[in-house]
N, C-alpha and C positions, 0 to 999 in steps of 0.2 A: 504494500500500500504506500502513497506517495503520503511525502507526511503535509500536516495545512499549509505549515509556513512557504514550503517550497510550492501549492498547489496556487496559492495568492500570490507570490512573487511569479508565477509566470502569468498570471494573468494579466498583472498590471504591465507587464511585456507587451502584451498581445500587440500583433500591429490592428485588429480588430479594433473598433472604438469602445472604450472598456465601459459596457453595460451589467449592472448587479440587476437580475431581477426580485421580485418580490413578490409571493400569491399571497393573499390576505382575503380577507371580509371589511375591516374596519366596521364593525355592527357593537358599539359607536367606535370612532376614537377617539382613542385615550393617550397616557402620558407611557403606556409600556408601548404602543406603538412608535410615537414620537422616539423613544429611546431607541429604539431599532433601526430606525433611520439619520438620527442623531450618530450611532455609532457607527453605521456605514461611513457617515460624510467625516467623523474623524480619520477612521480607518483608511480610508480611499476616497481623499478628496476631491481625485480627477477622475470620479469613475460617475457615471449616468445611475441614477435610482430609477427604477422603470417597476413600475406599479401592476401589476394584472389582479383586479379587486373582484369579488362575488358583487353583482350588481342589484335589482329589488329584489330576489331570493335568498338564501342564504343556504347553507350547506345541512343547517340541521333541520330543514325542512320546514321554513314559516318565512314571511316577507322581513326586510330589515327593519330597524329600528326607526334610520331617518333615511330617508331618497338618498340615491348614490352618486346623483350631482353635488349634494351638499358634503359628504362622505369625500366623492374626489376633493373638493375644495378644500375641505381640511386639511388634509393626505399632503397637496401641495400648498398648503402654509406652513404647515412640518415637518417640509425635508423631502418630499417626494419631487422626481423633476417632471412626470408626466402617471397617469391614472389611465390604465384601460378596462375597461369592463370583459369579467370573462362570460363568454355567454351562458345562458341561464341552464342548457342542456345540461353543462359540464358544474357550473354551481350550486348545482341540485340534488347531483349524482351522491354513490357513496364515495368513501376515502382514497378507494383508489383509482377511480374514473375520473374526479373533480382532480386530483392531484397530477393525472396522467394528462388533463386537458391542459389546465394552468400549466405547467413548465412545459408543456409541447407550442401552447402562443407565445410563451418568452421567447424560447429557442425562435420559434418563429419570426419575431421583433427582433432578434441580434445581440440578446443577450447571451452571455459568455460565462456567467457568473449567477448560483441562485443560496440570497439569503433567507432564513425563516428561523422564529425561536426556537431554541431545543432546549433539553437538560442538560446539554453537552457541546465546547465548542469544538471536540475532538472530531473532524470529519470523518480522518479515516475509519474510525470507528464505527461510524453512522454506515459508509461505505459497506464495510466487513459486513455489518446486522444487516442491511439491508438486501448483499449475494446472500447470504446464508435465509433471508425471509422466502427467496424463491428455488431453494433445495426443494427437490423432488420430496423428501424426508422430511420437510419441515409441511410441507403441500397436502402430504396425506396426513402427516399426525393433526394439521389445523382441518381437515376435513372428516375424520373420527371421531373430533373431538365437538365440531357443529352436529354431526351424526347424533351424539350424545345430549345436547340440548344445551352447550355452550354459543354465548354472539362467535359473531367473527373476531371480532378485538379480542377478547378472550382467551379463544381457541388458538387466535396466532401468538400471543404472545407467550401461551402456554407451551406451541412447539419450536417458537425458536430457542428461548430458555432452555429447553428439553435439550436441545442441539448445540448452542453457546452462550451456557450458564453465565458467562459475562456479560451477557445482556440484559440479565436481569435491572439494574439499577437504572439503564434507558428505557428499556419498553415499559416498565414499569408505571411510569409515570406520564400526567395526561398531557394528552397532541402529541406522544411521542410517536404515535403509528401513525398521523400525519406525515411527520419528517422523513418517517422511511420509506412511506410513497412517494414523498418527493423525488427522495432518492434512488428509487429503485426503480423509476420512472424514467431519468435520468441513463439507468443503467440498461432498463428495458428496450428504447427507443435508441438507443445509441449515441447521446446527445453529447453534442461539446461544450460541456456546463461544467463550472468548479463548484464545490460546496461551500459557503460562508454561514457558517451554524452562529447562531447572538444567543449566549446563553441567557437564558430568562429570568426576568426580577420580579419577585412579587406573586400573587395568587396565578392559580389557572382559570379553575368553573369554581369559584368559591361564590355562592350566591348572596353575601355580606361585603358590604364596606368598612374592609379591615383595617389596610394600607398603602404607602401609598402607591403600590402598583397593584393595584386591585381590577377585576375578571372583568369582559364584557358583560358577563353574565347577572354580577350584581349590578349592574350600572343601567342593566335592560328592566331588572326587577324594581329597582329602585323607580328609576323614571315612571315606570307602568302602573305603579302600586300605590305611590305616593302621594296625595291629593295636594299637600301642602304646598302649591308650586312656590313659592317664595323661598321657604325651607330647604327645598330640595335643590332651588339652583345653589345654592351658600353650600349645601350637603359633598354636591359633587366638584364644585370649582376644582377641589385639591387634587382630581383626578383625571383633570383636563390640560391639555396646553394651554398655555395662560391667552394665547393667541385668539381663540376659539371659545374662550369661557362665553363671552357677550352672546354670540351667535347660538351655541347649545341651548344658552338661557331662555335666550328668545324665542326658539323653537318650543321648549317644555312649557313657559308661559303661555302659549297659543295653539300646546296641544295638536304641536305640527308632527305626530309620530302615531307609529302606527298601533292599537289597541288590538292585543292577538287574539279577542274575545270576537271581535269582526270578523278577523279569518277565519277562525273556529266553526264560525254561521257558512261560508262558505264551503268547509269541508264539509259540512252535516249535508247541506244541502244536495252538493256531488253526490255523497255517499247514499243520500235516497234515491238521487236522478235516476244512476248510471245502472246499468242491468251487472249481472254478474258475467254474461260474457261481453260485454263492453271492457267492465275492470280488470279482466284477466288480457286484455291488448295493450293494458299498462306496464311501464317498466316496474321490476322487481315483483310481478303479483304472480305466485308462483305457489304451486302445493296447495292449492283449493282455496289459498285464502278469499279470492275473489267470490267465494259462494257465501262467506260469513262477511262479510265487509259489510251487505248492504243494511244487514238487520244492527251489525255495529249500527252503523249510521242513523237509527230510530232512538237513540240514547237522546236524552234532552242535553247533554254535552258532549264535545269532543272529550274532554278529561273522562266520564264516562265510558264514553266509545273506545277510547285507547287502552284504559285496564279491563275490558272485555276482550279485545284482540291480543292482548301480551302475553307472550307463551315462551318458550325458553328459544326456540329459532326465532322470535321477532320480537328484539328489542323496541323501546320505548325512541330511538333515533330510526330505526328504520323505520317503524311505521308512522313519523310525525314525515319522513320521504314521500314515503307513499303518498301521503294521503296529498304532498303537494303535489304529484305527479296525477291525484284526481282534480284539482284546481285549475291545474294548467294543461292537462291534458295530454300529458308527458308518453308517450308510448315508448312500449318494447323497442321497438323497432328503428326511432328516432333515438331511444338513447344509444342503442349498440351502434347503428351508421353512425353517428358522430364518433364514439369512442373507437369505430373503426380506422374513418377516415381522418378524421383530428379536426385540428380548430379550422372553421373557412374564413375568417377575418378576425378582426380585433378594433372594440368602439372605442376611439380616443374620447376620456371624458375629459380630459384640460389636460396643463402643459404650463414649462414656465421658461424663462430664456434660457436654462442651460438646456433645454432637450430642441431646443429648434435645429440644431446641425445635425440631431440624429431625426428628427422629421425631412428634413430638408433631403436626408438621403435618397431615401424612397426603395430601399435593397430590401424590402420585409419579403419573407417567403409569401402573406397572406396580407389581402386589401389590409390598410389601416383606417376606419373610417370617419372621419369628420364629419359630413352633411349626410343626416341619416336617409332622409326622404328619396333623393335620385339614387343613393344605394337598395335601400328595402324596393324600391317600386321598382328595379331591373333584377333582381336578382330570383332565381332561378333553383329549383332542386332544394339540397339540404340546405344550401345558405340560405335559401327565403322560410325553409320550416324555422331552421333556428335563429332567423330577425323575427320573423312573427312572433316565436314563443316571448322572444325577449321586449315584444312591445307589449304581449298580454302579462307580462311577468310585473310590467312597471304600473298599467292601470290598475291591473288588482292589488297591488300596494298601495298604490291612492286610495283606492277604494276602504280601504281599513286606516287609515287616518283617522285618527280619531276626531280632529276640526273638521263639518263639514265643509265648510266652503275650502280648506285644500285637496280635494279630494276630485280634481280636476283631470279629466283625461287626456292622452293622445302627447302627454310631454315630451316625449321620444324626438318628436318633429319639429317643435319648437325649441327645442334645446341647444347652444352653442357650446361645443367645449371653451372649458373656464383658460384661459391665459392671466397666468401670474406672472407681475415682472417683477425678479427676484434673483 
């Protein structure tokens, strides 16, 4: 294994222009993201931050927090030099499809280099668990062990341990089978990407505001839960860039975010519409569950509905997937073609002076797109299924907005990407 220092010293070699990518959500941001790009721009001050962010969906199956134009905007007032949206196809997916997509549009945009938090900045390492995640030996014990009525997270983390008990203190630990799809994604596709591992400060999914590098998670519960909007914006300041505080505030003040008790109404809704072999032409609906969905779906809550479907093969993440995949209408078929054929573009959501020479190029493997409207309305095959998804992905987050009058459709077309001059 090449060790990091030597794998970052030739990067910054490269005659390539030296691009770090970055997959993220930002679902909100916060001050552990800022530090992650803060320590890129120490670390490699001449190198490009290049963003590919989850856009109105997010990976654990519910619309974001706040719209991902305002998300991008943050992103570049804290250190990002440009924001792309990955399509909602691959943002929706599980861990290794979403992870496969993301660093296949970077590689595609000309990045050279992929950063993401770990437990560990030792790449090689990451490297090593990651060949060892797709042993043939590690493949069947994680598949005896789902047999058994273990998730997948679980099951894999139980057979690489089995295989390279020194893994135990990475896999262990949460987003750590994120990073290995990154990386093994990397290894899969044959990409010419370095690893830049940021070791992480602070909470993961801790559903409290504890400190101060504290979880998306609490930060989601908090805003959603809290009536007191005056208290709550003072609550969170310390957990924001100072940059960004006003704008958050003003957003929580006017109730510009989304209430998941909306979405909820729309998955119930699907869940009554749609027949049982409709839902079985959805991605992931598999082993009959499409014959028990629909009576879920008679539950006066989704929370209902969900501890009715939870069974030892379908965790409480997979089926909050699913059920996005009855929202938006996500098919079998649409997910595997994309995760076949890989990304067909990439939506520029803003941008700041230092990324104009790497726009100015124009060498991407796939469209970069700016003006959405004369792209979606020529575009043709998978690319035009996955613009469509991704324009129904943005109104149905408006649509749960908690403020009515934000809850405006069709922003997609009216949108310019953000230009920061910085």
């Amino acid at each position: 294994m090449i060790q990091t220092d030597k794998i970052l010293s030739n990067f910054q070699r490269s005659p390539i222009m030296n691009c770090i990518g970055i997959v993220t959500e930002y679902n909100p941001f916060h001050t552990g993201h800022a530090y992650q790009l803060n320590t890129l721009a120490e670390r490699y001050p001449d190198a490009l931050r290049i963003v590919v962010m989850s856009g109105s969906f997010v990976q654990r199956g519910e619309p974001a927090l706040f719209d991902k134009f305002t998300r991008a905007r943050w992103a570049l007032l804290n250190g990002a030099h440009a924001v792309i949206e990955l399509p909602t196809v691959y943002a929706t997916a599980n861990a290794e499809r979403f992870a496969a997509g993301a660093v296949r549009l970077l590689h595609q945009l000309g990045a050279r280099a992929l950063s993401f938090g770990s437990e560990t900045n030792n790449a090689a390492l990451l490297q090593k668990i990651a060949a060892k995640s797709s042993d043939k030996a590690v493949q069947e014990a994680c598949r005896q062990a789902m047999k058994n009525g273990e998730f997948y997270g679980t099951a894999l983390r139980q057979a690489i341990i089995a295989q390279y008990p020194e893994a135990a203190p990475i896999v262990n630990q949460p987003n750590a089978l994120l990073g290995l799809e990154y990386t093994k994604a990397i290894q899969t596709y044959g990409l010419n990407m370095n690893l830049i591992p940021v070791k992480r400060e602070g909470e993961h999914h801790n559903d409290e505001l504890t400190t101060d590098w504290s979880s998306g998670s609490a930060l989601r519960r908090q805003i959603r839960t809290n009536d007191n909007k005056d208290h709550l914006s003072k609550t969170l300041a310390p957990y924001l860039p100072a940059n960004i505080i006003a704008d958050c505030q003003e957003k929580i003040l006017f109730n510009d975010y989304t209430e998941i008790e909306r979405y909820h109404d729309f998955i119930l809704y699907e869940s009554r519409k749609l027949s049982a072999t409709q839902l079985a032409s959805l991605a992931d609906f598999n082993e009959g569950l499409h014959q028990v969905w629909p009576s879920a779906g008679q539950k006066e809550s989704w929370t209902s509905a969900l501890d009715s479907l939870k069974s030892k093969r379908y965790s409480y993440a997979r089926l909050n997937r699913m059920a996005t995949y009855t929202v938006l209408g996500i098919s079998r078929r649409l997910q595997d073609e994309a995760h076949e054929t890989g990304p067909q573009y990439g939506r520029l959501l803003g941008f700041t002076d230092a990324a104009r020479p790497w726009l100015q190029r124009k060498e991407f493997d796939v469209p970069l797109i700016q003006k959405w409207a004369p792209f979606v309305n020529t575009a043709t095959g998978l690319t035009a299924e996955m613009a469509t998804l991704d324009q129904k992905a943005t109104d149905i987050q408006k649509l749960c907005i908690k403020n009515a009058s934000n809850r405006k459709g069709g922003e997609d077309f009216y949108f310019t990407p953000w230009y920061i001059k910085k």
